[in-house]
LODREN-861645 format. One record per residue (C-alpha): residue in one letter; x, y, z. Coordinates in steps of 0.02 Angstrom, whole numbers, plus 50000, padded with zeros to 5 digits. Layout:
N
{type:a	c1:X	c2:Y	c3:Z}
...
//
This chain:
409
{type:x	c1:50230	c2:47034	c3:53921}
{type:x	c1:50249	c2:47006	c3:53729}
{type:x	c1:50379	c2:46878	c3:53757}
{type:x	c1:50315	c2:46795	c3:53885}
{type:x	c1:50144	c2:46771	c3:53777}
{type:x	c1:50231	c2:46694	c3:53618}
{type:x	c1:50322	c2:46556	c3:53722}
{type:x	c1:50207	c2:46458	c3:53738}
{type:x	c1:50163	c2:46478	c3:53556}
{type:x	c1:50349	c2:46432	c3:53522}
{type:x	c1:50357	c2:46277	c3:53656}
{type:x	c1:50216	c2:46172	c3:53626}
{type:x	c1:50184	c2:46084	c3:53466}
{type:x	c1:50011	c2:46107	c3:53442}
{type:x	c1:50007	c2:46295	c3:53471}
{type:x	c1:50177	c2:46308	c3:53340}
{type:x	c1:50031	c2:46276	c3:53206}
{type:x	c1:49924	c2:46438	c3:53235}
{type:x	c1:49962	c2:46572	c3:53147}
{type:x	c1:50009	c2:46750	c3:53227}
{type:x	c1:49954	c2:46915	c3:53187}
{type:x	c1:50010	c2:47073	c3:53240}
{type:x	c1:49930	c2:47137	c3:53394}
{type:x	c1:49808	c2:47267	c3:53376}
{type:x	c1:49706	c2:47373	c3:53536}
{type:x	c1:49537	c2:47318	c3:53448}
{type:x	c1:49546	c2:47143	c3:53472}
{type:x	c1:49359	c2:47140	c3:53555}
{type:x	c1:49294	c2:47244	c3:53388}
{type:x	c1:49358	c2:47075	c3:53309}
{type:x	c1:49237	c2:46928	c3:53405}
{type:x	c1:49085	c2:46880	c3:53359}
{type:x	c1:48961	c2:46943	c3:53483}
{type:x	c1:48855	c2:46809	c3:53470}
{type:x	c1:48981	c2:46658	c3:53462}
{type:x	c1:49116	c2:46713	c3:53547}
{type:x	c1:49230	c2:46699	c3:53398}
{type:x	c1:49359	c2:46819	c3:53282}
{type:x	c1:49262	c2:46854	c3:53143}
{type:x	c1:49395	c2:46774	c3:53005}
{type:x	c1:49254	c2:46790	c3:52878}
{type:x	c1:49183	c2:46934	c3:52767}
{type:x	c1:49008	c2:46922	c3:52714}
{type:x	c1:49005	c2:47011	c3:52547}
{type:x	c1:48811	c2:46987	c3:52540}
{type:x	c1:48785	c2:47082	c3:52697}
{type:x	c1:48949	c2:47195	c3:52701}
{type:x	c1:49028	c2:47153	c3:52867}
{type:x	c1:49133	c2:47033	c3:52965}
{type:x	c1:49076	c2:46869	c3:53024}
{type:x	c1:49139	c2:46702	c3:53104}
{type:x	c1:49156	c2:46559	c3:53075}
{type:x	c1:48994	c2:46509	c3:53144}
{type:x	c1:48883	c2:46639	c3:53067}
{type:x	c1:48906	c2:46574	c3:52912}
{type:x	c1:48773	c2:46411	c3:52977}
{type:x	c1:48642	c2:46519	c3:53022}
{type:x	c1:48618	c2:46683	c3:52986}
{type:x	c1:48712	c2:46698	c3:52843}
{type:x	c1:48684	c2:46547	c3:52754}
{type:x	c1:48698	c2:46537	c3:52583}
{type:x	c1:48780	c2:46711	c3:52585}
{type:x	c1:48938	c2:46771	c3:52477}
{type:x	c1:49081	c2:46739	c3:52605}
{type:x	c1:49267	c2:46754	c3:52594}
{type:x	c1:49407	c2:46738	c3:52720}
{type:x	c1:49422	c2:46924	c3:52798}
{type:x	c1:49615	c2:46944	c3:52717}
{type:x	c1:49569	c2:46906	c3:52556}
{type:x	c1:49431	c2:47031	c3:52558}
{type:x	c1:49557	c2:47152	c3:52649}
{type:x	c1:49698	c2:47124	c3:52500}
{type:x	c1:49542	c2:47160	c3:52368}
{type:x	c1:49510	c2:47321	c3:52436}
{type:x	c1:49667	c2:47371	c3:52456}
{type:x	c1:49715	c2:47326	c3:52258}
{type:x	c1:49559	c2:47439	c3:52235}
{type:x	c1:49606	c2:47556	c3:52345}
{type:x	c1:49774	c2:47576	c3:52265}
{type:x	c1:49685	c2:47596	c3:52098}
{type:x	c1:49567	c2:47713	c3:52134}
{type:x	c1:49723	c2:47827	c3:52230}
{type:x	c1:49808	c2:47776	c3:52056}
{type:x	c1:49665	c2:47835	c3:51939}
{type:x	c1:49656	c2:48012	c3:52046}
{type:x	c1:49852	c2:48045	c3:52021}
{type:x	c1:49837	c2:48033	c3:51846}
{type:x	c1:49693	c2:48156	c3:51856}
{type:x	c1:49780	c2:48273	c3:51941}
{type:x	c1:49936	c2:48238	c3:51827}
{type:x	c1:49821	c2:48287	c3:51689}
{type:x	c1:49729	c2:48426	c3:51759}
{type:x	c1:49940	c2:48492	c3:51799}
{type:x	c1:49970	c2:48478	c3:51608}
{type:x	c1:49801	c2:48574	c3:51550}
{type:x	c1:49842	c2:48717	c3:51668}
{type:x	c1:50024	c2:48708	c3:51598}
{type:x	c1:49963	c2:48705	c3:51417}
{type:x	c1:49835	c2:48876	c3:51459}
{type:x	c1:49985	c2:48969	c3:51557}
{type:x	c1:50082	c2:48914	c3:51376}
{type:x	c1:49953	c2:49003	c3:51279}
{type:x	c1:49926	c2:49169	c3:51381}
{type:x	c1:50116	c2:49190	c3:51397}
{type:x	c1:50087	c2:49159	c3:51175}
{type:x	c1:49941	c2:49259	c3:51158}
{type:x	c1:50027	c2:49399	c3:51291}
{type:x	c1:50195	c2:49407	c3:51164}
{type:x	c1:50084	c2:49392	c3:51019}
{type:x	c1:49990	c2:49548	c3:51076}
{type:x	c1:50162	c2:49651	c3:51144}
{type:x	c1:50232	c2:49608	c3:50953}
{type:x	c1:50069	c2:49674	c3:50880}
{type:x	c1:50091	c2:49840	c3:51001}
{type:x	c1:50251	c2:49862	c3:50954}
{type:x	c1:50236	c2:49835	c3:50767}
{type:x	c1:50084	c2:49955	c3:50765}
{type:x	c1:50175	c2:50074	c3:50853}
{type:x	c1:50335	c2:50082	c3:50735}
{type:x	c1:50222	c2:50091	c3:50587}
{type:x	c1:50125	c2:50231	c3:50654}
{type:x	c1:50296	c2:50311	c3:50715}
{type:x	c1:50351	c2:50314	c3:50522}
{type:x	c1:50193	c2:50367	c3:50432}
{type:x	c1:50197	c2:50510	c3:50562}
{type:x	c1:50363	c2:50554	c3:50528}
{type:x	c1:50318	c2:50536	c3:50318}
{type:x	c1:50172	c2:50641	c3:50348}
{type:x	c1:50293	c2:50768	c3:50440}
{type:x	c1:50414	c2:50767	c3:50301}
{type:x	c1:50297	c2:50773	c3:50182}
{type:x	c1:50220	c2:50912	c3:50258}
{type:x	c1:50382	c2:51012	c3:50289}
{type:x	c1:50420	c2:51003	c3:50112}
{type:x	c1:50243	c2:51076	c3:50035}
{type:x	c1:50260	c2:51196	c3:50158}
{type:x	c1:50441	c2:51244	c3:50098}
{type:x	c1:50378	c2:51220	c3:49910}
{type:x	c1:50237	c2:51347	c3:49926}
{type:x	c1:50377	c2:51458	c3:50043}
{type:x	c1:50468	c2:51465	c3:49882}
{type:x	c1:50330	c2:51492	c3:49770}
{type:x	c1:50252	c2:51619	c3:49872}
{type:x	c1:50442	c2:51700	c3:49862}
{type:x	c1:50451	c2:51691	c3:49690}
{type:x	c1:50273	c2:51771	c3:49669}
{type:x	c1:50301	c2:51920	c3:49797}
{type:x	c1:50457	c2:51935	c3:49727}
{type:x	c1:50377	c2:51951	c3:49557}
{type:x	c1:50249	c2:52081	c3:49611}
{type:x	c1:50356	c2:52190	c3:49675}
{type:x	c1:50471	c2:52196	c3:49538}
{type:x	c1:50297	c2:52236	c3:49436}
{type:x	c1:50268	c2:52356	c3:49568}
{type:x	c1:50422	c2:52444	c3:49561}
{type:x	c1:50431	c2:52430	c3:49368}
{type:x	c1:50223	c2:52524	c3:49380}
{type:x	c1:50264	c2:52653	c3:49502}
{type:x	c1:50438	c2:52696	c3:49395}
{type:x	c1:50333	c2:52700	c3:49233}
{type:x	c1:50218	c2:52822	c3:49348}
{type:x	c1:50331	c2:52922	c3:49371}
{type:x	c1:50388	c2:52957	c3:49218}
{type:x	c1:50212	c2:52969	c3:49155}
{type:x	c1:50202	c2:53104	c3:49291}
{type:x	c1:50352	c2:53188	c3:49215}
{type:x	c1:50274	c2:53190	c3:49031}
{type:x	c1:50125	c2:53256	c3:49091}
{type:x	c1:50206	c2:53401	c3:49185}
{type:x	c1:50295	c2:53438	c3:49015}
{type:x	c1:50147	c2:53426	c3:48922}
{type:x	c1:50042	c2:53562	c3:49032}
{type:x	c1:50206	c2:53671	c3:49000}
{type:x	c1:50217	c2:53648	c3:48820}
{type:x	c1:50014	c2:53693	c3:48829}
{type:x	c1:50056	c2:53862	c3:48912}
{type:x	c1:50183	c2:53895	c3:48800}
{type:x	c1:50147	c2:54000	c3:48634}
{type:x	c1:50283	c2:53985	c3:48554}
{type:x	c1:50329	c2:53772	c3:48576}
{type:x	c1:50417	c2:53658	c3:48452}
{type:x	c1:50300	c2:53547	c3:48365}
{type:x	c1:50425	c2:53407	c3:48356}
{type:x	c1:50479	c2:53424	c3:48536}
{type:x	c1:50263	c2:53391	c3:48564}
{type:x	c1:50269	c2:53250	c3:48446}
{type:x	c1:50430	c2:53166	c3:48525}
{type:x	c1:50339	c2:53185	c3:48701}
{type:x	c1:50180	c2:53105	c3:48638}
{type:x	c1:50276	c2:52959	c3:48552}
{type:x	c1:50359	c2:52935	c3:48687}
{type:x	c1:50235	c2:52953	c3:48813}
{type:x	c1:50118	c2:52806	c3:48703}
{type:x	c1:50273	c2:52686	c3:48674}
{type:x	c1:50291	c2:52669	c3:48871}
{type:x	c1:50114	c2:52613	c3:48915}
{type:x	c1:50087	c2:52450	c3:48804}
{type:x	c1:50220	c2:52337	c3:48895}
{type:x	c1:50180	c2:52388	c3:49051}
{type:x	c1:49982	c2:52339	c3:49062}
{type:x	c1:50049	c2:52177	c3:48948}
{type:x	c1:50168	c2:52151	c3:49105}
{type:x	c1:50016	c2:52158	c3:49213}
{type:x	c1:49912	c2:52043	c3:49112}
{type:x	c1:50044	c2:51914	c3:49107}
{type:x	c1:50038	c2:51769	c3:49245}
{type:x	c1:50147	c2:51773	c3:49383}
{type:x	c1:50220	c2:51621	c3:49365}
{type:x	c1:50420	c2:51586	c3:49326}
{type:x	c1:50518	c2:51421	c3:49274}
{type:x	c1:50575	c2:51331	c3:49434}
{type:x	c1:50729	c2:51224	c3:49447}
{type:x	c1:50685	c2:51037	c3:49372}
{type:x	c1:50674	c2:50885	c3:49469}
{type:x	c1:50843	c2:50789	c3:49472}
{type:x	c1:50806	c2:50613	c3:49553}
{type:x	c1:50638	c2:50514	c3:49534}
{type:x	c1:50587	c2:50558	c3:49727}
{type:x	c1:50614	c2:50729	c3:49657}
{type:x	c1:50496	c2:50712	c3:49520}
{type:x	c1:50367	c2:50611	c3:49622}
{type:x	c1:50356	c2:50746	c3:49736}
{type:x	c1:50230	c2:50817	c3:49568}
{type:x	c1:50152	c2:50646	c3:49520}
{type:x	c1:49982	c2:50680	c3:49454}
{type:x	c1:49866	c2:50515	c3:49439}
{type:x	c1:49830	c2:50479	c3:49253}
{type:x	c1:49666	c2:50384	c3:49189}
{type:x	c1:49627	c2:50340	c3:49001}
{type:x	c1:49447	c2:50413	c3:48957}
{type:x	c1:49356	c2:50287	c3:48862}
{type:x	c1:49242	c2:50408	c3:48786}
{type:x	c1:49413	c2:50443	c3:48656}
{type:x	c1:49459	c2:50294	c3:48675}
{type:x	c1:49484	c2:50208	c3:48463}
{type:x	c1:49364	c2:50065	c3:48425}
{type:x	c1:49515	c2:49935	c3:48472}
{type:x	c1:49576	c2:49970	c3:48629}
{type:x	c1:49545	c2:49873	c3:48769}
{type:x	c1:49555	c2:49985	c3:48930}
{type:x	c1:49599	c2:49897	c3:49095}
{type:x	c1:49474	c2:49915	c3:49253}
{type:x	c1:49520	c2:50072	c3:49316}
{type:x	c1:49552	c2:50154	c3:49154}
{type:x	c1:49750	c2:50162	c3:49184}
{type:x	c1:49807	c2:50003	c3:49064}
{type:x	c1:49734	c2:49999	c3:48875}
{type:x	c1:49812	c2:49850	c3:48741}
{type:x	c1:49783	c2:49825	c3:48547}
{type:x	c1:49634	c2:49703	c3:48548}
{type:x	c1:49611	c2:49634	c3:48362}
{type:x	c1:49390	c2:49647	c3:48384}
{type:x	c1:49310	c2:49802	c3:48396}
{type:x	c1:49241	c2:49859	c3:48580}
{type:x	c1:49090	c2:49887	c3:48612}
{type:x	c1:49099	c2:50060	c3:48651}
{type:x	c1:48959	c2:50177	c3:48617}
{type:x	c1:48974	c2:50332	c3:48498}
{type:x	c1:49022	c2:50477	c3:48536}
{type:x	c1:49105	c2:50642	c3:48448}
{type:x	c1:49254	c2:50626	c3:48581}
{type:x	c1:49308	c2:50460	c3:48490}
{type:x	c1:49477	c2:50462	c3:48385}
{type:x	c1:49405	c2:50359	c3:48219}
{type:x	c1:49562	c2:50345	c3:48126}
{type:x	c1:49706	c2:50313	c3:48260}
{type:x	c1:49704	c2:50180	c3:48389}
{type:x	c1:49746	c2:50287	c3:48526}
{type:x	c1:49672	c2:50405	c3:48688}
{type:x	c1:49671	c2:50545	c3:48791}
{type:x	c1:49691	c2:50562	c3:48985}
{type:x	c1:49524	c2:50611	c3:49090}
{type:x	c1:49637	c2:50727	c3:49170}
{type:x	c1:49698	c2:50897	c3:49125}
{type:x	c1:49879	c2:50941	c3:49146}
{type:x	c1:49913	c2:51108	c3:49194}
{type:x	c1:50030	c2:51192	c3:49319}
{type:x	c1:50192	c2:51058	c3:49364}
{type:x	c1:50145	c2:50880	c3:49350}
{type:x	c1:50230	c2:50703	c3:49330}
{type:x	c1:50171	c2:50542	c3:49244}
{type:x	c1:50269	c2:50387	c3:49234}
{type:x	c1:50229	c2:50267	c3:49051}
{type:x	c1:50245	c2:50072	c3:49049}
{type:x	c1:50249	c2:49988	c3:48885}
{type:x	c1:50282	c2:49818	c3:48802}
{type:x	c1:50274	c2:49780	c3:48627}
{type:x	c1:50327	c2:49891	c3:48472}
{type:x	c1:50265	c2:50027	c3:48403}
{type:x	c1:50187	c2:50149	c3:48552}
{type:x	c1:50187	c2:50345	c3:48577}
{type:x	c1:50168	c2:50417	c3:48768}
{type:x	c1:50108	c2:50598	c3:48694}
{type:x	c1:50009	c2:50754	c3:48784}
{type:x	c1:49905	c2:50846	c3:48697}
{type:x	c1:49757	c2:51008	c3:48688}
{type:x	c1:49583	c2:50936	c3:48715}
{type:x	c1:49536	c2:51022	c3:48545}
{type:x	c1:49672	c2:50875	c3:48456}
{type:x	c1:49547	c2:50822	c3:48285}
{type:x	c1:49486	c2:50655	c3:48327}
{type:x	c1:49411	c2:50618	c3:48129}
{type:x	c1:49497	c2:50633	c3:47996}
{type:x	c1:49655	c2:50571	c3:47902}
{type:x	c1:49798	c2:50488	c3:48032}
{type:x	c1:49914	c2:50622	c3:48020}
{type:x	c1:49786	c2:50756	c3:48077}
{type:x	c1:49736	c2:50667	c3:48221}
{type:x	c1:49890	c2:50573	c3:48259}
{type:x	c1:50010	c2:50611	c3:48405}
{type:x	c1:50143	c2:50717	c3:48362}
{type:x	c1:50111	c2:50761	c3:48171}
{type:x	c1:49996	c2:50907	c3:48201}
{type:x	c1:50031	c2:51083	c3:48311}
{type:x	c1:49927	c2:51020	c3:48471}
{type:x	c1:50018	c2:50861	c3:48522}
{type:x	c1:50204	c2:50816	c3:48584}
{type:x	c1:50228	c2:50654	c3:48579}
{type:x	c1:50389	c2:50514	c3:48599}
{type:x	c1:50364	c2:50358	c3:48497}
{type:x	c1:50442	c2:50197	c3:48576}
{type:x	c1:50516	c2:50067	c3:48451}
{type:x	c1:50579	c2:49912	c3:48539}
{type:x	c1:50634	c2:49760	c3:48427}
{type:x	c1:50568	c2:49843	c3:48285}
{type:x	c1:50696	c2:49736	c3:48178}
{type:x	c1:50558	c2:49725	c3:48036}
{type:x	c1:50614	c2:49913	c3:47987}
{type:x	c1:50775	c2:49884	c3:48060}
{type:x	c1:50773	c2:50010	c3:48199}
{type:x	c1:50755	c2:50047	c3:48385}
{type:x	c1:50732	c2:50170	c3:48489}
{type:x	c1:50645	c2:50338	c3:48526}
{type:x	c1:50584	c2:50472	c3:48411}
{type:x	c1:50517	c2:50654	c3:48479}
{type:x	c1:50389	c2:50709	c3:48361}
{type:x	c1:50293	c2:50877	c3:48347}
{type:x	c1:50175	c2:50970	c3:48204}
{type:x	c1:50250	c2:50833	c3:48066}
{type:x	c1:50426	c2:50865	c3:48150}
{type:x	c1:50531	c2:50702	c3:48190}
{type:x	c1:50702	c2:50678	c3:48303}
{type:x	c1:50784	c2:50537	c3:48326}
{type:x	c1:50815	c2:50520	c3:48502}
{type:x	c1:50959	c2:50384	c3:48586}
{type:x	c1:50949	c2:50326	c3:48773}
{type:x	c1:50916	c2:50164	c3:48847}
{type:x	c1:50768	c2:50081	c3:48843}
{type:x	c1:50708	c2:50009	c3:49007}
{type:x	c1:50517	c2:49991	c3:48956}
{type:x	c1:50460	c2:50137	c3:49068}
{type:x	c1:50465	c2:50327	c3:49023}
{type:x	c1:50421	c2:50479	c3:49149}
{type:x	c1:50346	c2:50625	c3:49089}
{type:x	c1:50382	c2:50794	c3:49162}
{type:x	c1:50274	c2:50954	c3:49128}
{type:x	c1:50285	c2:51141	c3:49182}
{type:x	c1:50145	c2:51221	c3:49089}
{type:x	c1:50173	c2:51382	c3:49132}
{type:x	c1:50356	c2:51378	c3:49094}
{type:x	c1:50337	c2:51295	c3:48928}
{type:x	c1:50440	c2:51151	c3:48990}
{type:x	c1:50413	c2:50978	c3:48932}
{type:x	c1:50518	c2:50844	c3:48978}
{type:x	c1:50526	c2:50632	c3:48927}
{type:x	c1:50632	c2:50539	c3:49033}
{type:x	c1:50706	c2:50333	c3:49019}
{type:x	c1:50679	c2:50287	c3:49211}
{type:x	c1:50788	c2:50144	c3:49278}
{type:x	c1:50909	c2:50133	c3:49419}
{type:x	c1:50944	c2:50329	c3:49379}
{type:x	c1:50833	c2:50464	c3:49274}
{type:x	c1:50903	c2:50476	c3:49100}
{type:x	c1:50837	c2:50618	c3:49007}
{type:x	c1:50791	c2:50588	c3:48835}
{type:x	c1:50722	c2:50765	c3:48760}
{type:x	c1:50682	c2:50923	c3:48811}
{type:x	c1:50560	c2:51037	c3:48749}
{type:x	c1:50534	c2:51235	c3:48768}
{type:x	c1:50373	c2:51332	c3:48706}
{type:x	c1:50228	c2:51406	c3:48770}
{type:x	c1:50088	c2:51305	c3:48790}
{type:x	c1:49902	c2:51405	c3:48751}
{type:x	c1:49792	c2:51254	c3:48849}
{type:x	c1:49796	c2:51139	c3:48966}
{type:x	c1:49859	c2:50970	c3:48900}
{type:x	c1:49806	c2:50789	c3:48914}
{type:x	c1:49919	c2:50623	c3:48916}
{type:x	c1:49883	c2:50532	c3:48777}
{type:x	c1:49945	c2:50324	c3:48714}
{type:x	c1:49941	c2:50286	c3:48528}
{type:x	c1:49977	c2:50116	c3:48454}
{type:x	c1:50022	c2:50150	c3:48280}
{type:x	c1:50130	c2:50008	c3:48229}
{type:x	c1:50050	c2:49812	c3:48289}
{type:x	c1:50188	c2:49710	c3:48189}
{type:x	c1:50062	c2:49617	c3:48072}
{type:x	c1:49989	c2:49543	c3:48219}
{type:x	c1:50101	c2:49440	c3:48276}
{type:x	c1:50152	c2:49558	c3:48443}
{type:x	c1:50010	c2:49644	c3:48558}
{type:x	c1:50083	c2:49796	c3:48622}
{type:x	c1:50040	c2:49857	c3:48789}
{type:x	c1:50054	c2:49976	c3:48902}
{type:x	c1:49990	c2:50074	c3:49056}
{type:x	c1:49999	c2:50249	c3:49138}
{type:x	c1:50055	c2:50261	c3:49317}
{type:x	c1:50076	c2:50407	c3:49444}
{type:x	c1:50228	c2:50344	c3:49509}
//
């Protein structure tokens, strides 16, 4: 049937000259229904097909264009419109790729976070634990050494009752006795008085004993105290830091208020707090010419230098740094006590720790660097609790500001 409908198309020479177009089912949608002809033309006034013919009447003077050029304009619109929406979605792809990026970031971000929280709380709990396992050993071993203290008291009270016993059962014999020695009385009395006195000294005392000291600087940090400079003591040209734990030579006077507490002839200070039992302090410096001292409370703050200076009365220790101090021509430390001076060698690493045990009578000065070096020792009995102290006695004419600071480790 298809054949047999092109050959006359193909045969005859005036029908060779129309053009074919693919058959379609809805060739009557296609003719005019008023003229009887294919509607070839679009009317782009009115939005629909038309032939040739409408064009004369009815749509006269309408916006017309052959139906296949209209058709190729909406497809080219078509295919940018379908265009337009790809890259849309294309887009909209990328966006949700990007936000899946970022909760993937933000979910690692938060796991790291978890993780790093959890280690850090992990070790502070184990510091706390070993921290706590070791004041619970130290008071163990003091509570040791105190029970084991008492009872040797204890033992030494109820032997000494004894034997009081025992005189006093001679006594009532001598008493019954008419005919007793009067030396023998006398030699029971002596002794009987001579055996009392140490034993309710013994009592009195406190029950406190010297304790092995500190070999590394964890050791001795284990007893760091935290040290602040009073300003109340604090001479006219000192210039404390902030927080009271830094003071410098400052050539004008502060303008500190007066008060009886104030050394007036030595440009140094006293600590607010009080040292007593075991304690550790750790001294910065810079400069020449500084003493990290402790002291009694009752230290004379008026007066001539050397009765309120560090270290040249009875009722302050102190260790006076000189560093570069090639204007005298000498360097190093000197220990000095009640007027008392000793030379002292050891490196100098611009940072001394201090180590007390009041109730042992043990004060120690140490050069801290990669390893404790101990510089002096002292032994005594200390009467009051004790202060740290910083004096600046030397300022090298001015032309070096000495510094330091106090630090509990």
């Amino acid at each position: 049937m298809k054949g047999e409908h092109l050959q006359p198309h193909r045969r005859s020479a005036p029908l060779q000259k129309h053009k074919l177009v693919k058959p379609t089912k809805k060739l009557l949608e296609n003719i005019c229904s008023r003229h009887d002809e294919v509607m070839k033309v679009f009317c782009r006034t009115d939005q629909q097909c038309i032939c040739i013919l409408c064009t004369m009447d009815d749509h006269k003077g309408h916006e017309t264009v052959p139906t296949a050029t209209e058709s190729m304009e909406k497809q080219k619109e078509l295919e940018e419109r379908h265009q337009r929406i790809l890259q849309k979605i294309q887009d909209k792809e990328k966006e949700i790729k990007r936000l899946q990026q970022e909760v993937e970031d933000f979910s690692l971000s938060a796991d790291k976070a978890v993780e790093d929280s959890e280690k850090i709380f992990t070790e502070l709990i184990r510091l706390i634990q070993k921290r706590s396992s070791e004041v619970k050993q130290q008071i163990r071993s003091q509570q040791e050494t105190g029970v084991s203290r008492v009872k040797e008291l204890q033992e030494k009270l109820e032997q000494e009752i004894a034997e009081l016993k025992k005189k006093d059962a001679e006594l009532k014999q001598l008493s019954h006795t008419e005919d007793h020695i009067q030396d023998k009385l006398q030699d029971v009395l002596r002794d009987t008085g001579t055996n009392i006195s140490p034993t309710v000294s013994d009592v009195d005392a406190p029950l406190a004993a010297s304790q092995p000291e500190p070999k590394s600087r964890a050791e001795f940090l284990k007893y760091a105290r935290e040290i602040t400079l009073d300003p109340n003591t604090a001479f006219r040209t000192l210039l404390l830091s902030k927080e009271s734990r830094a003071a410098v030579v400052w050539y004008e006077e502060e303008s500190y208020t007066p008060n009886p507490e104030r050394f007036t002839s030595c440009r140094q200070a006293l600590s607010r707090e009080a040292l007593t039992g075991r304690g550790y302090f750790e001294f910065k410096w810079a400069g020449i010419g500084i003493m990290v001292a402790v002291a009694y409370r009752s230290i004379r703050r008026a007066g001539s230098s050397h009765e309120c200076m560090f270290g040249f009365n009875d009722k302050s220790w102190a260790l006076r740094c000189d560093l570069n101090r090639l204007s005298l021509g000498r360097t190093g430390y000197t220990f000095s006590h009640n007027k008392v001076e000793t030379r002292v060698s050891g490196p100098q690493s611009g940072r001394v720790g201090v180590y007390l045990d009041h109730s042992a009578g043990i004060l120690s000065f140490y050069d801290i660097s990669d390893t404790m070096t101990l510089l002096h020792r002292v032994q005594t009995a200390f009467t009051q609790p004790l202060y740290a102290g910083l004096c600046f006695y030397f300022c090298d004419g001015g032309r070096t500001v000495p510094w330091s600071w106090l630090t509990c480790g």
